[in-house]
Kinemage of the C-alpha trace (Angstrom):
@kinemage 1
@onewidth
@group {chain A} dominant
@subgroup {mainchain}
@vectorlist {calphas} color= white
{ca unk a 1} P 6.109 28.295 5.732
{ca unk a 2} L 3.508 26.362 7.806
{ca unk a 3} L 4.663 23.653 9.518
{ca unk a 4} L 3.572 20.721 6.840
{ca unk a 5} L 5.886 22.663 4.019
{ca unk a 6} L 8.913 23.203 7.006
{ca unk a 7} L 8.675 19.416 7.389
{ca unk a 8} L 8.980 18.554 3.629
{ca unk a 9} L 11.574 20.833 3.487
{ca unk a 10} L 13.777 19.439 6.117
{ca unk a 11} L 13.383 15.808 4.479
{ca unk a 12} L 14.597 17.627 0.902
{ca unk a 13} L 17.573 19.324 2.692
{ca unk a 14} L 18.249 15.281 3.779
{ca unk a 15} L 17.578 13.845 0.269
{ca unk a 16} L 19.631 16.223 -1.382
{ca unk a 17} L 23.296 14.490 -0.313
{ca unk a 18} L 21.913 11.527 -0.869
{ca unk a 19} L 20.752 11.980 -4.324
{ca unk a 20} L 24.146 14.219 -5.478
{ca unk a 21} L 25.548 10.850 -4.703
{ca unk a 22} L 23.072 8.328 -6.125
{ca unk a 23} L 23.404 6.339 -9.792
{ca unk a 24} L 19.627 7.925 -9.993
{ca unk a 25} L 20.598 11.492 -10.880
{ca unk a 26} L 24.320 10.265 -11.813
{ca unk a 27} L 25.811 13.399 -11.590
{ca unk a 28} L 29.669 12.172 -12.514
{ca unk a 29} L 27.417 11.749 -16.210
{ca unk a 30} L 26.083 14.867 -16.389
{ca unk a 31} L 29.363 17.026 -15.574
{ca unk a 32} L 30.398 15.167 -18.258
{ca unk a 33} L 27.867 16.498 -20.783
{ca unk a 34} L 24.735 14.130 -20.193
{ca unk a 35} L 21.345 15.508 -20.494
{ca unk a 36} L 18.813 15.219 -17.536
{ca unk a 37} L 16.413 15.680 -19.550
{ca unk a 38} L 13.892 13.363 -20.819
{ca unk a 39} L 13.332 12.254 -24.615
{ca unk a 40} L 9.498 13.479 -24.405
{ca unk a 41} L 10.764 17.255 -22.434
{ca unk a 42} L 12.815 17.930 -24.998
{ca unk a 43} L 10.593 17.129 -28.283
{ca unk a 44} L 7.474 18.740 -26.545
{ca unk a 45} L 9.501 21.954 -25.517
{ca unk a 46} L 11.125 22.565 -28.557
{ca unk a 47} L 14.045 25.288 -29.395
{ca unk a 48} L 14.930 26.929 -25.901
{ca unk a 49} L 17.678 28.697 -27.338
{ca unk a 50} L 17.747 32.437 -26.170
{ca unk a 51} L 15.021 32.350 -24.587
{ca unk a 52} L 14.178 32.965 -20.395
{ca unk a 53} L 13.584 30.166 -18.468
{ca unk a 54} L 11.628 29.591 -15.254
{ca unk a 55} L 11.907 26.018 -13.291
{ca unk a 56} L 9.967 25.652 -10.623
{ca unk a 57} L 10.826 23.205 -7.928
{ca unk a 58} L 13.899 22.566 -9.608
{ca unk a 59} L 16.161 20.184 -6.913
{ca unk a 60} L 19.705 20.496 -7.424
{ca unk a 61} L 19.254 21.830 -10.562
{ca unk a 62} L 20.221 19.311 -13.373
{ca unk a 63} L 17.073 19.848 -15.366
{ca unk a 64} L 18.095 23.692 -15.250
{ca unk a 65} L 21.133 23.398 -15.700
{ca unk a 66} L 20.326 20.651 -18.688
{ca unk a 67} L 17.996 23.790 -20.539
{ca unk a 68} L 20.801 26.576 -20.123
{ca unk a 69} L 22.954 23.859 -21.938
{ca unk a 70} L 20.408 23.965 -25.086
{ca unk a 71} L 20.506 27.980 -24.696
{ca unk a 72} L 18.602 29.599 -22.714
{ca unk a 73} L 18.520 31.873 -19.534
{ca unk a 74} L 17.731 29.531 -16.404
{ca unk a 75} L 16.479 31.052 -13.191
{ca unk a 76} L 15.459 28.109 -10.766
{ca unk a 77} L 13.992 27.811 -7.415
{ca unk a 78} L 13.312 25.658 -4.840
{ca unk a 79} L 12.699 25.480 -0.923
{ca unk a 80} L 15.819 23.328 0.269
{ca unk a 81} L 18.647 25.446 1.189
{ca unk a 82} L 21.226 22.400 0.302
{ca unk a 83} L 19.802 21.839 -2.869
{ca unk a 84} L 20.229 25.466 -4.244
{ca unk a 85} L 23.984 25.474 -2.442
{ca unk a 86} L 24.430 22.001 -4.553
{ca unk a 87} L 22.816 24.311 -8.061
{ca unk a 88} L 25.493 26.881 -7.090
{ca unk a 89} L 27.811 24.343 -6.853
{ca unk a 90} L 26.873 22.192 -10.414
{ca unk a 91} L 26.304 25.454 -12.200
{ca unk a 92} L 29.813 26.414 -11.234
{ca unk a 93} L 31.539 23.015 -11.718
{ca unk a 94} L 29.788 22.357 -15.379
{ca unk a 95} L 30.910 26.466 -16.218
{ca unk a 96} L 27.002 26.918 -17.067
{ca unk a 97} L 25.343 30.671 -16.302
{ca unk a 98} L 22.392 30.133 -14.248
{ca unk a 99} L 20.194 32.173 -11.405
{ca unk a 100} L 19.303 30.413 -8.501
{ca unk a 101} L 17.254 31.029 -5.745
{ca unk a 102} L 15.668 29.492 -2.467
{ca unk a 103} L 12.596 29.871 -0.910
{ca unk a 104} L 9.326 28.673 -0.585
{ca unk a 105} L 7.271 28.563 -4.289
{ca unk a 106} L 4.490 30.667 -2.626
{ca unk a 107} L 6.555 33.349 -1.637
{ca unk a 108} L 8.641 33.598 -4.805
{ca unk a 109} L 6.563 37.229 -5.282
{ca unk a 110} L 9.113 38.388 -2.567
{ca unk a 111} L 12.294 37.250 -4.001
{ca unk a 112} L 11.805 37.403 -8.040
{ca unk a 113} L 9.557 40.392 -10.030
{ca unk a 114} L 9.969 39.430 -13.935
{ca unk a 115} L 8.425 37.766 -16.832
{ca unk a 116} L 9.300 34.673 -18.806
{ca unk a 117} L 9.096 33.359 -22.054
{ca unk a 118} L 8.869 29.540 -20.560
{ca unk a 119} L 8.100 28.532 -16.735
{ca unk a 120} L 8.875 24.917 -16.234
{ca unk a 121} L 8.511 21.839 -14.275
{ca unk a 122} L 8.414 18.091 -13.566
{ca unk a 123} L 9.095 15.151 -12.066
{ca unk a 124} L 7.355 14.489 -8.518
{ca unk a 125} L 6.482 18.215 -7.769
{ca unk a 126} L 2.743 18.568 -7.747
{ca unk a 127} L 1.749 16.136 -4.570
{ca unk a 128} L 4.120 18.318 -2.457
{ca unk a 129} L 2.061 21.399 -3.496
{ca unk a 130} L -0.884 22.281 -0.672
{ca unk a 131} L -2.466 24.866 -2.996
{ca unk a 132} L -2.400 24.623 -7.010
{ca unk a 133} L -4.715 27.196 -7.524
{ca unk a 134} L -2.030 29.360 -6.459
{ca unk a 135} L 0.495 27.390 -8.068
{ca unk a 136} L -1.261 28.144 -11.656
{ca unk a 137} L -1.271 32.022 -10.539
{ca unk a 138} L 1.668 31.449 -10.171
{ca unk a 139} L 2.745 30.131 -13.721
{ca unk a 140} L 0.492 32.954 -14.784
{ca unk a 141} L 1.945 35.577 -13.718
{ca unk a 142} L 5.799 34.825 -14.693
{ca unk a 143} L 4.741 34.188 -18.021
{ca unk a 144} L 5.165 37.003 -20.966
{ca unk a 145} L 1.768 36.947 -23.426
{ca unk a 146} L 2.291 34.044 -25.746
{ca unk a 147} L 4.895 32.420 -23.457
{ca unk a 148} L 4.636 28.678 -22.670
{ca unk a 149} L 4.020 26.459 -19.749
{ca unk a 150} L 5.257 22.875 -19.619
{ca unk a 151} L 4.563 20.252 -17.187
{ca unk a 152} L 5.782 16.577 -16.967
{ca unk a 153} L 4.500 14.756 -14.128
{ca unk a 154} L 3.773 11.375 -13.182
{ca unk a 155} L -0.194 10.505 -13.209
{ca unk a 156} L -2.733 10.678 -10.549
{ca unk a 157} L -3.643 7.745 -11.027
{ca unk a 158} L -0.093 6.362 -10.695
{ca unk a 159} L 0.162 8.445 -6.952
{ca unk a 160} L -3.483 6.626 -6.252
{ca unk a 161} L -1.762 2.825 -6.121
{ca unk a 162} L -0.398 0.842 -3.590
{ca unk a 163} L 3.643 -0.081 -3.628
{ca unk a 164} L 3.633 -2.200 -0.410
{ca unk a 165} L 6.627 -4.605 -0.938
{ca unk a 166} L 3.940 -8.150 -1.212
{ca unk a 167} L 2.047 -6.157 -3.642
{ca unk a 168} L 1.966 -7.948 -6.750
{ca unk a 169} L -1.131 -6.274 -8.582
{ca unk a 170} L -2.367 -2.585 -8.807
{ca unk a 171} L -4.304 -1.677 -5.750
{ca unk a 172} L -5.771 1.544 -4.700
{ca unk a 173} L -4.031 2.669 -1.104
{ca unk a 174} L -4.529 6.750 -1.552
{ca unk a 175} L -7.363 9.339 -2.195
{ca unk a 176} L -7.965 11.100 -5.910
{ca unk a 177} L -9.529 13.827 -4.499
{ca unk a 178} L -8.500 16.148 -1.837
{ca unk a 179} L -9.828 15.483 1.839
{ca unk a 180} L -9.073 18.560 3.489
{ca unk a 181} L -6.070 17.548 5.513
{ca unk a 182} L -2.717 16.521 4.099
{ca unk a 183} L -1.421 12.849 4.111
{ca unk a 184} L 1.561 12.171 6.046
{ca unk a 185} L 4.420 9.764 5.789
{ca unk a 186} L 7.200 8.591 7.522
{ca unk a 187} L 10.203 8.060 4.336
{ca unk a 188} L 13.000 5.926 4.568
{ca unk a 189} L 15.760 6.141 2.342
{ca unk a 190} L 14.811 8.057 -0.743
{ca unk a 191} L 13.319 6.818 -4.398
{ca unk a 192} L 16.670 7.394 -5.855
{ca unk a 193} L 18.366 5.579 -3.229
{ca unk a 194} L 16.079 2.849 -1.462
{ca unk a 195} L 18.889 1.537 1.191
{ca unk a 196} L 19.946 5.274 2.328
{ca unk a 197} L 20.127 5.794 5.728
{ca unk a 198} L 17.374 8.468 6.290
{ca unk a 199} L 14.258 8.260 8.209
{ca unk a 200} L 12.091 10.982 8.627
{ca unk a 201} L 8.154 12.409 8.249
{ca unk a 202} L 6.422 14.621 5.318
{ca unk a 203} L 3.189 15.604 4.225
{ca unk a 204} L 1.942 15.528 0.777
{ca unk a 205} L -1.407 16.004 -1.250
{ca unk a 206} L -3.825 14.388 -3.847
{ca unk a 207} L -3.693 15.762 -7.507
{ca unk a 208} L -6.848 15.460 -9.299
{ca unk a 209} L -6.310 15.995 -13.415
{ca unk a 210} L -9.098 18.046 -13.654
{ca unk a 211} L -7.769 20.419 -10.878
{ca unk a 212} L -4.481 20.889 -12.528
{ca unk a 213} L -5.985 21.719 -15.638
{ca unk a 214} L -8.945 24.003 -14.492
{ca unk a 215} L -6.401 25.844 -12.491
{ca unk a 216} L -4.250 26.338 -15.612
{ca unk a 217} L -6.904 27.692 -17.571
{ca unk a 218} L -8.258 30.014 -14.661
{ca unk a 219} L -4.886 31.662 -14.373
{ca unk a 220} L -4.683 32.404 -18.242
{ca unk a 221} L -3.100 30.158 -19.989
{ca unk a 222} L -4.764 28.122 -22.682
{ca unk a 223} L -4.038 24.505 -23.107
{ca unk a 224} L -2.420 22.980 -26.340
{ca unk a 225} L -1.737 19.426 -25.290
{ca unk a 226} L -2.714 17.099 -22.368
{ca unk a 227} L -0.253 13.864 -23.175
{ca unk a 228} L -0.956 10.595 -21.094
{ca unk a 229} L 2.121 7.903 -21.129
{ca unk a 230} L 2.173 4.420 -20.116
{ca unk a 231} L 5.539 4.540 -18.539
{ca unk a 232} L 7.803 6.002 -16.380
{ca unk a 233} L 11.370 6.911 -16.196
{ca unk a 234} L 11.583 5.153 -12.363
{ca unk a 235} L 10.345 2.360 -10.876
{ca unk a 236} L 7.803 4.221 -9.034
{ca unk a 237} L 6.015 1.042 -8.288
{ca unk a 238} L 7.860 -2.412 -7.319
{ca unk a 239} L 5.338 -4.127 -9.801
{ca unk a 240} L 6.561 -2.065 -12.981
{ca unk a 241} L 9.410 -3.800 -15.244
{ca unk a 242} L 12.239 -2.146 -17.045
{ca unk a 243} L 12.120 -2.476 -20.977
{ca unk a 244} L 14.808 -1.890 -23.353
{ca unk a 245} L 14.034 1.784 -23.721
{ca unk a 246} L 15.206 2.154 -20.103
{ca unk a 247} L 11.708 3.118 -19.338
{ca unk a 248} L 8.833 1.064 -16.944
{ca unk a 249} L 5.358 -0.158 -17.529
{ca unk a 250} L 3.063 -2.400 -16.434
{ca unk a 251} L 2.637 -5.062 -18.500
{ca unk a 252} L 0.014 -7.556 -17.056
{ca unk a 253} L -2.791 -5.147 -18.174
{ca unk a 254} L -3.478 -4.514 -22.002
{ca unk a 255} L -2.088 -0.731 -22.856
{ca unk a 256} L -0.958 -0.759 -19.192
{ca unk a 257} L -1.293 1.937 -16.465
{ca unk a 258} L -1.143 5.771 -16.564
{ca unk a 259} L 2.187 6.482 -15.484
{ca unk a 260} L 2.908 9.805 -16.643
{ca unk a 261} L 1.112 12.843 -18.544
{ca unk a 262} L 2.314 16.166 -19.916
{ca unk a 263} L 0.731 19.686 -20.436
{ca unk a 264} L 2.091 22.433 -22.836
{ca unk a 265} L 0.205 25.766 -22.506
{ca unk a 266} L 0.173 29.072 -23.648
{ca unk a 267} L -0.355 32.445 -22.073
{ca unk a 268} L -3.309 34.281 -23.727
């Protein structure tokens, strides 16, 4: 890894203990049988049952772990050692069957040589990712023919706006487009736990729509649906308000903001 993805990895090995812990990913709820999953994953999915299963960036392994509950054959991976020891761990406490395995996304080709009939991800990966035209390759090549691709991710539009704590109103603070250099950014505490007591740097990228999708269909795989959503599961900005559904929007703008979108493809 270069030294941008070693950072970002170190700060994920530090979020992980925080977030096992946190109400956020309440895992007490999901030993007990809750799904991680959200409402929109699991009706855009559909039936998982018996079928293979690759997740892609997949933390501590919840959202896994939440699919091999509906049925199928879970292989997740992701770069931060303590996560993948904490997907051990879950898989084993919860009595659910599931591969894990850690390394870097880019150099999966080294560590896993198979074919799926789903590769999956969400939630906060793609702005981590230096290089999504190898990320779609990627996708491409661990899926069988006629196997499917999902995505949920929050918008690029949402990771364009400002969340400064006087922020009241939606203001631009980072770049659409990609400028040739990552953006870094010194985190303290963690989005699912704002008061933890971690400080430390990481680098992320833009994500432009029209990459993600170009990059899709380049490596194969043929779009069936590009959703768009006006909320999100987290507050991911301080300006966004919690209705009934548990979900957040912005409501001082008519139809409010793009918060989150979702892609289901196919493999030609």
């Amino acid at each position: 890894m270069n030294e941008y993805l070693k950072t970002n990895q170190n700060l994920w090995d530090k979020w992980t203990g925080i977030h096992v812990e946190s109400e956020f990913y309440d895992v007490p709820g999901f030993k007990a049988g809750k799904c991680s999953l959200l409402d929109i994953e699991v009706t855009e999915m559909g039936d998982v049952k018996g079928k293979s299963l690759l997740h892609l960036q997949c933390h501590f392994g919840q959202d896994a772990l939440s699919w091999s509950r509906r049925g199928a054959t879970v292989t997740g991976v992701d770069f931060s050692t303590k996560a993948i020891a904490q997907a051990n761990t879950l898989a084993k406490e919860c009595n659910l069957d599931a591969r894990f395995i850690c390394c870097n996304l880019y150099d999966l080709p080294n560590h896993l040589d198979e074919t799926f009939d789903i590769v999956f991800t969400s939630g906060g990966v793609l702005p981590w990712l230096p290089d999504l035209h190898e990320w779609a390759q990627l996708i491409g090549r661990y899926l069988k023919p006629g196997g499917i691709f999902y995505i949920r991710e929050f918008h690029p539009v949402a990771y364009m706006l400002d969340d400064a704590d006087d922020t009241k109103i939606p203001l631009f603070g980072y770049p659409y487009f990609k400028t040739g250099q990552p953006m870094k950014d010194t985190v303290e505490g963690s989005y699912a736990d704002h008061d933890a007591d971690i400080k430390a740097d990481c680098y992320d990228w833009p994500v432009a729509m029209g990459e993600v999708v170009t990059e899709l269909i380049n490596a194969g795989l043929q779009i069936e649906f590009l959703h768009e959503f006006n909320y999100s599961q987290c507050q991911l900005l301080s300006y966004l308000k919690q209705g009934d559904d548990g979900m957040w929007r912005y409501n001082d703008l008519p139809g409010g903001l793009p918060l989150m979108f979702s892609i289901r493809a196919i493999k030609k």
